[in-house]
N, C-alpha and C positions, 0 to 999 in steps of 0.2 A: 486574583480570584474573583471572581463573577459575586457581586452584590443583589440580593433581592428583597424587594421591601413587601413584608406579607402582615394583612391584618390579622390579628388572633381570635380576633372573632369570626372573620370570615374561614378560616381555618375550623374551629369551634360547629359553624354554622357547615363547611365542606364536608368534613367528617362524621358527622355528626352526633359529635362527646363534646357537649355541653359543658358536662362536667369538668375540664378539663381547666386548672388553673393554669397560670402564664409559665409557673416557676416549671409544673409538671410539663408543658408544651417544649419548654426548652429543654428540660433534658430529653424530652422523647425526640424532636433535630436533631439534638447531638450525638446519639447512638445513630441514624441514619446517618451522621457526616454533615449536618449542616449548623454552623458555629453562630450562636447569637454576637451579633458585635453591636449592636447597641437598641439606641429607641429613634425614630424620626420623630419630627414637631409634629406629626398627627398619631402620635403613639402605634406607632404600627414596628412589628422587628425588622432591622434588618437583618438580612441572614447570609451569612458568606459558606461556599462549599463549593465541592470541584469541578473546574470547568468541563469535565467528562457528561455530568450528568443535568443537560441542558433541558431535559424534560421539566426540567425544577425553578424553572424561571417566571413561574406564574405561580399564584396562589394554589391553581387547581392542579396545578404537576407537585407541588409540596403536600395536599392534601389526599394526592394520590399515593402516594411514596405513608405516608400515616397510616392510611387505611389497610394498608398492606401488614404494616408494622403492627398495626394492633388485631392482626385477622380477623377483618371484616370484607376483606376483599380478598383472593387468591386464585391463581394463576394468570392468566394472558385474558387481558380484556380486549377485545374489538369492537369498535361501535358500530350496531347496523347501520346500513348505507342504503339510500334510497338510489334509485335507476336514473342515470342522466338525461335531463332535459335540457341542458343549457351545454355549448358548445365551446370554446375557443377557437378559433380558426388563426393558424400561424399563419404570415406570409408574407415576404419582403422585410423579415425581421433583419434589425443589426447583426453583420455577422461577430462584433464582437459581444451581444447578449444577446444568444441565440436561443435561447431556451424559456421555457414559459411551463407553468403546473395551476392545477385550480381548486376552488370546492365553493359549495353552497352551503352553508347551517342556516336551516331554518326555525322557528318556534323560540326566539328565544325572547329572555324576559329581563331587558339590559338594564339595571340600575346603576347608579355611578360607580360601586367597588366591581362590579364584572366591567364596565366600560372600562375602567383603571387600569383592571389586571389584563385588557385585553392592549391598553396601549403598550404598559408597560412591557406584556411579553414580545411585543411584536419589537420594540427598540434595542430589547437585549436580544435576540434573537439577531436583529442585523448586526448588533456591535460584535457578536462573538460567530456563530456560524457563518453569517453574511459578510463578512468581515467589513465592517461600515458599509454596509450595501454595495461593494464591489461585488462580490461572489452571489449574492440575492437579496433581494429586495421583497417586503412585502407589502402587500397594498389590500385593504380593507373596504369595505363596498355597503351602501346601502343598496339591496335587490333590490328594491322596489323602484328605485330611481333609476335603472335603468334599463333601457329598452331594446332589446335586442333584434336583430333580425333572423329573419324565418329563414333555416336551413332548407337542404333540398327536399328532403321527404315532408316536410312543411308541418313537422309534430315537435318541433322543436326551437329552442332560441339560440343566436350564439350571437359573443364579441370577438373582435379579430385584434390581435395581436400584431402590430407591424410596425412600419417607421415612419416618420413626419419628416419634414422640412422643415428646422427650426427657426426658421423665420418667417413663415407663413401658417401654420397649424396654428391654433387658440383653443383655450379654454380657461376657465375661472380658478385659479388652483385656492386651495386652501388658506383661510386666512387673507383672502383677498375680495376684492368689490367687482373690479372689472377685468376684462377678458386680457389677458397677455399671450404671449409666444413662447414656446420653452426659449429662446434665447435671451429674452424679458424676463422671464423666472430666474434664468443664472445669473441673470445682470443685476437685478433688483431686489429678488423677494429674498428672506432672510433664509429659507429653507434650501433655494434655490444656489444661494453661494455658499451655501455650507456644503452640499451634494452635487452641485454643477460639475465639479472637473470631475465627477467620474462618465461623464457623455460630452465634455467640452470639446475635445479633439472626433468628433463623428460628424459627419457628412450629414449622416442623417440620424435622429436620436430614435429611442425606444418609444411607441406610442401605442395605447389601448381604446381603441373604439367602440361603439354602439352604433345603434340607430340614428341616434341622437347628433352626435358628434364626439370628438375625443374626451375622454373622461379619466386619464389614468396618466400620468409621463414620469413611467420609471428609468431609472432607482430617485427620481428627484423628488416628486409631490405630487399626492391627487388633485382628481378637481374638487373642487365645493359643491355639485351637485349630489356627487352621490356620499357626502359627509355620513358618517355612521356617529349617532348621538342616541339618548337612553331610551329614545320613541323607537328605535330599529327593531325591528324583529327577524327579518332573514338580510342574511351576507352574504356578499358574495365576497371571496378573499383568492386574489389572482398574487402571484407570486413571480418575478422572471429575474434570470441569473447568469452566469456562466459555465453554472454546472446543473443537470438535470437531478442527478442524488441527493443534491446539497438543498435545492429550493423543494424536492418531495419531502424531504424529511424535516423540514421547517412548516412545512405545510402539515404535515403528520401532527405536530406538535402541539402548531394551534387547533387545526379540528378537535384532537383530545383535549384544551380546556374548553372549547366552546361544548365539545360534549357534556363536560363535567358540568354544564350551567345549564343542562335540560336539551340542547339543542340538536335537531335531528341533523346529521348529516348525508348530503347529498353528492351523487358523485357528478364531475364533469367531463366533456371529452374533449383531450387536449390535440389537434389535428393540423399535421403538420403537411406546409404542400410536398411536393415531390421532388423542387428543386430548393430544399431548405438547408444551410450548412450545418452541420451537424450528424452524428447519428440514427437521427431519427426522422430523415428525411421521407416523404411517405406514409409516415405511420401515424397511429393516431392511438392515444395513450389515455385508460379509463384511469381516472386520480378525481379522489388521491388511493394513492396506495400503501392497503393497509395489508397486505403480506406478512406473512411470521416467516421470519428465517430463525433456520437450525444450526445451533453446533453441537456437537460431539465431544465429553468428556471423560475421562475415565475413573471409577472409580477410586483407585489408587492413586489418581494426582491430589485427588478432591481432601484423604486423608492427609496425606503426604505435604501439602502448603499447609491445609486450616491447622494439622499435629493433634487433630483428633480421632479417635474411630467413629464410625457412623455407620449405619444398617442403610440398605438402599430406602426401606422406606422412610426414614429421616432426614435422607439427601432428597427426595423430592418432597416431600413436606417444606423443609428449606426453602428450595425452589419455587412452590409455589408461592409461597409466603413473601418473596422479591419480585414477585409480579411475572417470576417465568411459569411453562409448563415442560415436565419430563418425565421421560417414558425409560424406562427398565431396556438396556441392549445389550451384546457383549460385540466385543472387539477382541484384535489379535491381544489386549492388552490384557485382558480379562474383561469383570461387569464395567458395564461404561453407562452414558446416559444422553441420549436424544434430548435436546433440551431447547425448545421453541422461545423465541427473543421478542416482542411488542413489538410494533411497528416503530411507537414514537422512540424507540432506543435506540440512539444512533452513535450511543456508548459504547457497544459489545462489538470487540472484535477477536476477539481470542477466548478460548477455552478461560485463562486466567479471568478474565473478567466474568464468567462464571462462578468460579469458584469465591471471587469477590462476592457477588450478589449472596452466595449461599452463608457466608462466615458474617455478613452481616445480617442475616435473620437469624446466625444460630446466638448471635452476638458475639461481637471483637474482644469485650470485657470478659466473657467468661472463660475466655484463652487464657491455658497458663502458658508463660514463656518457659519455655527449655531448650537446652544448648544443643547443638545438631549432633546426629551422632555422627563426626568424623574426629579423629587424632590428633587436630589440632585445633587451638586457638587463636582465633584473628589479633593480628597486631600491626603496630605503623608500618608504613612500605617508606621504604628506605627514602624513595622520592620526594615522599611526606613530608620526613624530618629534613632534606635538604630544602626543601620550601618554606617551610617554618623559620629553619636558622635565617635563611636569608630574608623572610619578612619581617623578622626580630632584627635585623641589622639595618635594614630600610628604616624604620620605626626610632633605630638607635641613630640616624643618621637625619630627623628628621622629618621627616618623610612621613605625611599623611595614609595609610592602606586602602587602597580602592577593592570594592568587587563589582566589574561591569560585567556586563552582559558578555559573553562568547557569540556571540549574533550580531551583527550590522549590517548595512548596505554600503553598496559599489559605491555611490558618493562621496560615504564619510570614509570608507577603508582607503579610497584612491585619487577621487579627483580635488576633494580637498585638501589632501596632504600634498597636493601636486604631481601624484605620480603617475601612468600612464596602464589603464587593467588591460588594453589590448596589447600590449607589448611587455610579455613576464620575462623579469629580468633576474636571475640568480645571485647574479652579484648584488642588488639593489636590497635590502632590505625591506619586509611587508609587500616588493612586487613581486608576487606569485599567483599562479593562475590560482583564484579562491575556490572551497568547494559550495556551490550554489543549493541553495534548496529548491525541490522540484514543485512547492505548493506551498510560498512562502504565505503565513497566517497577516503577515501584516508588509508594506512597503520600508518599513522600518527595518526590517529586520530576513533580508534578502541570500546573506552567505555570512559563511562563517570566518571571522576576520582572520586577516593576514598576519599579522601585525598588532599591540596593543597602544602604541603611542596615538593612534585616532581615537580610540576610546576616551583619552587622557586627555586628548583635547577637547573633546565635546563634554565631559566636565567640567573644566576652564571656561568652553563658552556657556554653560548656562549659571557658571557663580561669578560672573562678571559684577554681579550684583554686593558679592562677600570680599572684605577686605584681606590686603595681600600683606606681607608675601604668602604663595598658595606654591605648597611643594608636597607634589601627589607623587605615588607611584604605587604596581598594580601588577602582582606575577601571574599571571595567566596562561591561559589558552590561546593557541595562535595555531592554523591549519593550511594547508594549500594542497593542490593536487600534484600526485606524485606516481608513474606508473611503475617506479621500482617498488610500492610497497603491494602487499598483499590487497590490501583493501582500494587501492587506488589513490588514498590520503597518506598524507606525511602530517601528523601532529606533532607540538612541541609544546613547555610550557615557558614562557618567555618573560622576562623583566622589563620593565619599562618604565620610567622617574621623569619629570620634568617638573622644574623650576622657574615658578612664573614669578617677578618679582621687577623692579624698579633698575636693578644691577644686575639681573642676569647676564652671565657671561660663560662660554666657554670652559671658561677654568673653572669656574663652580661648579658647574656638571663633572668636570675632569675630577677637581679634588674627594667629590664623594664615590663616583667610580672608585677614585687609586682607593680610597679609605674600604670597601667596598671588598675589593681584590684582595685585599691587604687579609681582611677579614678570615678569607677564606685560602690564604698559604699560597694564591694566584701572582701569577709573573705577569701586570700590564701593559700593552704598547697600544700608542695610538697614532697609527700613522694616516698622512692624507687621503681624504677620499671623496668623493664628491656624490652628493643625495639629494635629488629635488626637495625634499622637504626640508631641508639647511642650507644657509648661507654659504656659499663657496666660499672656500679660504678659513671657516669658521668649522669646519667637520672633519670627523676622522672616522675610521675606522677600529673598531672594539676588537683586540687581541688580547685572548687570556691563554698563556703558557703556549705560545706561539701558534695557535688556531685563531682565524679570525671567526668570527661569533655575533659579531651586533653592529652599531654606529652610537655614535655622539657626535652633537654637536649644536650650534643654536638654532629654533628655528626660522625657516625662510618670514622673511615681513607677507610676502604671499598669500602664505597660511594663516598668518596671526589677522591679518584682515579678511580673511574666511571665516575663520571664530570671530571675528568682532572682539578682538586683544588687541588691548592698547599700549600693551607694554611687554616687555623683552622676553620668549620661554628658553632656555635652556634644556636638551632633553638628550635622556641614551636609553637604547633597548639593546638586551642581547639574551640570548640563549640562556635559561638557568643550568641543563647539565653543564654547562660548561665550569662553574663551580664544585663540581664533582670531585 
């Protein structure tokens, strides 16, 4: 969950209820959803809440979200926007960060808690949207420091967006004295190798010019000329990514706090050549954009989740009270309701999340629970209690309980275990073509695993540190593509044990199997079988009541020097219905 550190006075001072003690601050968060978890050394909260609602990642998105709460504010705010004078000019940009968005705030009046709340929004913003500045990057600008050049109609300024030669372009980045090379930056400067591999493999990197000379080399570090400190008064804030929705609506976010600190904003014009890769080749885009989108709710769903009744005009009161606006329609369903979303919300995707925003103005607390009306009562599923008995017999068999992740990547599901993802193999255990995610959030966590003994060992290698013997195991989730099922996926929930220790052997693994089997009224055999991630000669094949079902055996020295294990693992996975 996304952490944000917010001063209470500055909160006190955004909203402006004075009155407002610390204790009352916190329960009014926590009926919005955002959980005090503690104090920082400069007394300020922090505050945990869900990573949906990213508007809230600044003091001034938390004191917007209050203002609402306590109706001083209602319905959809938009900031007026002044007419663009200042350009981008796309061209010759990287085709693997093709995209670029902008904006001006001018008038403002930076003391050090808005400079804070402006670094801080912009960091969490890359960690969680941006996704550490692969997906976008933001970049913060003192206007005045730079100099643009005169567009055609010559009433205008712009900076050009494009690409450098990273051994030849310079400029001063940040935190530094004298002039380097972006390849000097990734080599040297501490910023530089923290964010370098995400442009290290480019021919040519992302670069943002002026007049001047280069002043911007995203997603890595500014220059130091156009540093933004508390003397600033207008910004210019350029933003470039791999997705154009992703870096407007990061961009949306910030304009709304720098609004919320007095600041006018102004629009820019984002002008792409004609032979630029992308969508938007040719065209040229007024941002930021502040657009209301619509959804459509009905009535009858709106009573039907929150289990209240409600008059329409207390569903838009609601409404507006969560910062939306809604208009009275009907639908084939009956009354429904038009219902206009803020720009910086890039939370709302569904009618639910509607109905979300409305049951938390009407408030959560003052729902009573009551049972659905259907003719029956929820109870264990059968599956259930077969997972329990066998994690109650893991546990009786020694055996530590894991819960990892269901998510990993290609590396740790296949090439560290030794096995081969371009050649899916049935008879192989864990080799099955995986199901990939189509817009993985992080490199970490790329498809969803095969197999759970990779999980098992990438615990092993980070408690290298914790004394042995270490005897994990971990009934899970396991998936792979499948075209006989409906959905395309074949799931399964799968067992997986191994025995890291000084004497690991074969037979240890075998005797808590047999014990195991035994458990569960299962007929065992383990005949030969051979598994890149085991020892030949040292593995078998998992048969319960004469279906083969899984593997055991020790594993490969291979692996164990992939983890960084210096000593013997022992390991079996197999199908849990198979104890059915």
């Amino acid at each position: 969950m996304p952490v944000v550190d917010v001063d209470p006075d500055e909160l006190r001072y955004l909203t402006g209820h004075d009155e407002k003690d610390d204790d009352e601050l916190k329960s009014d968060l926590f009926n919005l959803g955002l959980e005090f978890e503690g104090w920082t050394e400069d007394d300020e909260f922090q505050l945990e809440f869900a990573p949906d609602r990213l508007d809230r990642l600044s003091v001034e998105g938390v004191a917007r979200s209050l203002r609402y709460h306590y109706g001083d504010d209602r319905g959809v705010e938009v900031p007026n926007t002044n007419s663009a004078d200042w350009s981008i000019e796309v061209e010759d940009q990287p085709d693997e960060r093709p995209y670029v968005t902008g904006a001006i705030v001018r008038g403002l009046d930076m003391d050090e808690a808005a400079l804070e709340s402006l670094i801080q929004l912009q960091e969490k913003l890359h960690a969680t949207m941006g996704r550490k500045r692969a997906k976008g990057a933001i970049g913060v600008h003192d206007l005045t420091m730079l100099k643009g050049d005169s567009v055609t109609d010559e009433t205008g300024k712009s900076i050009t967006y494009t690409s450098a030669d990273p051994d030849e372009a310079t400029f001063v980045p940040l935190d530094a004295d004298a002039e380097m090379t972006p390849s000097e930056v990734m080599a040297s400067h501490e910023t530089g190798q923290t964010y370098g591999d995400l442009v290290a493999d480019f021919d040519r990197v992302p670069a943002i010019y002026d007049a001047i000379g280069l002043f911007s080399f995203p997603p890595v570090i500014n220059g130091r000329r156009t540093e933004v400190s508390v003397d600033s008064r207008d910004l210019f804030i350029e933003m470039t990514g791999t997705d154009q929705w992703t870096i407007d609506h990061m961009c949306n976010i910030v304009c709304y706090a720098l609004a919320a600190r007095g600041g006018q904003v102004e629009k820019v014009d984002v002008s792409y050549a004609d032979d630029a890769p992308g969508e938007y080749a040719g065209k040229t885009l007024e941002r930021p954009d502040f657009s209301v989108r619509t959804k459509t709710v009905t009535h009858d769903r709106i009573e039907s989740i929150l289990g209240v009744s409600l008059d329409s005009r207390e569903v838009i009161d609601y409404a507006e009270r969560a910062g939306l606006d809604a208009s009275e329609t009907e639908s084939d369903d009956g009354v429904a309701y038009d219902v206009e979303v803020p720009p910086y919300r890039v939370d709302v995707i569904h009618p639910l999340d509607i109905i979300d925003d409305i049951g938390r103005a009407l408030g959560f607390n003052s729902l009573e629970p009551t049972y659905p009306d259907v003719s029956t009562v929820g109870g264990r599923h059968e599956r259930s209690r077969l997972e329990d008995a066998a994690r109650d017999a893991l546990v009786g068999l020694g055996f530590e309980d894991l819960l990892n992740f269901h998510m990993i990547n290609e590396a740790e599901n296949f090439e560290r275990m030794g096995l081969d993802p371009d050649n899916p193999d049935g008879d192989v255990v864990g080799q099955t073509d995986p199901v990939t995610i189509q817009e993985p959030y992080s490199e970490d966590y790329t498809i969803l695993r095969t197999w759970a003994l990779p999980s098992i060992m990438m615990v092993l290698e980070n408690n290298t540190h914790r004394s042995y013997p270490q005897d994990l195991a971990e009934i899970g989730l396991a998936a792979g593509l499948d075209d006989s099922e409906n959905t395309g996926v074949a799931e399964h929930r799968t067992v997986a044990a191994a025995l890291a220790r000084t004497d690991a052997s074969y037979e240890d693994a075998k005797a808590r199997l047999q014990a195991l089997a035994d458990a569960f009224d299962k007929d065992l055999e383990t005949p030969p079988t051979t598994h890149p991630s085991f020892i030949g000669g040292r593995v078998a094949e998992v048969v319960l009541d004469g279906e083969p079902v899984g593997v055991i055996g020790e594993i490969h020295p291979k692996v164990l020097v992939e983890h960084d294990l210096e000593l013997p693992v022992a390991a079996f996975e197999f199908r849990l219905d198979a104890l059915e």
